[in-house]
C-alpha positions in Angstrom: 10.2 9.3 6.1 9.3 11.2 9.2 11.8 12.9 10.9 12.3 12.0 15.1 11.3 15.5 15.8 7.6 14.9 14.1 7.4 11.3 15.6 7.6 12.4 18.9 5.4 15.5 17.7 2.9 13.2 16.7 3.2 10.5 20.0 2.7 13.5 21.9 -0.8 14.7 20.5 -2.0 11.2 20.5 -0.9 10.8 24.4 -2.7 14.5 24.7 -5.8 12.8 23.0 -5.8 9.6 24.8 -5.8 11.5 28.0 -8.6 14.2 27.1 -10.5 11.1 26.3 -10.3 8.2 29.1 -12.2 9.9 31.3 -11.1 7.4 34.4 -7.7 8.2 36.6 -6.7 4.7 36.9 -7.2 3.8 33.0 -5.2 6.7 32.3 -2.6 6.0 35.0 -2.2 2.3 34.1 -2.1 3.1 29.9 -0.4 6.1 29.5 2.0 6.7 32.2 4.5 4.4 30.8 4.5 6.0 27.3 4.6 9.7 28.5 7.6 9.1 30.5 9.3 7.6 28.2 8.2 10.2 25.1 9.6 12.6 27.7 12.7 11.0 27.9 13.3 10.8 24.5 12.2 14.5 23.7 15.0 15.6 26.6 17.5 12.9 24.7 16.8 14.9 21.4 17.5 18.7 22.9 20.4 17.4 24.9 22.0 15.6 22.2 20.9 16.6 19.1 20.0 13.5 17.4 17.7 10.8 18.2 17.5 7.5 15.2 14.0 7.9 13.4 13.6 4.1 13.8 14.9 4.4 17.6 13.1 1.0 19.5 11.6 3.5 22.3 9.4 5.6 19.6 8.2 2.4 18.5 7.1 1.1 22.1 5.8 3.9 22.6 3.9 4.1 19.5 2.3 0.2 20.3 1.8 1.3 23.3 -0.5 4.2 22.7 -2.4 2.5 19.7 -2.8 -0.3 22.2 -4.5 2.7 24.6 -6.3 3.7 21.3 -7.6 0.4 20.9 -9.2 0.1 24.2 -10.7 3.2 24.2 -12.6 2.4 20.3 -13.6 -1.0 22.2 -14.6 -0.1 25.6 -15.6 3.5 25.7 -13.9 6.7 27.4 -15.9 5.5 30.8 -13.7 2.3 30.9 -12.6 0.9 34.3 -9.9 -1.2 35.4 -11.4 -4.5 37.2 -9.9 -5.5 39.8 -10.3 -9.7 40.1 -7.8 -11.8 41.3 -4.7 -9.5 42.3 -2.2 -12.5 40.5 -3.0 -11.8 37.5 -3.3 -8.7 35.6 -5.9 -6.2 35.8 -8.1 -6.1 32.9 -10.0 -3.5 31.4 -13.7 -3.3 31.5 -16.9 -1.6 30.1 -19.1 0.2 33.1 
């Protein structure tokens, strides 16, 4: 089993990756902000309190949140952009 320490280790360099790779500001913005925060968060939670639960439900978010990021960027290319249709529904993600 992986310790938190290497979890977030490991989050990290795939966040690093993911944002080396998606080469567009507002792909990056809208995927990976979210996740970074948050693995920054938990990181500070670890120093400050010493302890941080391996199976803590942040690392996993974070973790589907980043493969979802992965996943996108295997489908669409780093040169994915965000299109922007009909501002009531979500934006979706788009080759170009």
């Amino acid at each position: 089993m992986r310790t938190p320490q290497k979890r977030i280790a490991d989050l990290k360099a795939l966040a690093a990756r993911l944002d080396r790779e998606i080469l567009d500001n507002d792909v990056k913005k809208s995927l990976l902000d979210l996740p970074k925060y948050l693995l920054e968060d938990a990181e500070k939670s670890l120093l400050e309190q010493g302890q941080i639960q391996a199976e803590d439900p942040s690392l996993a978010m974070i973790a589907n949140r980043l493969n979802y990021a992965q996943s996108l960027l295997t489908k669409y290319g780093p040169n994915m952009k965000l299109s922007k249709g009909n501002p009531k529904r979500t934006r979706k993600i788009s080759r170009r």
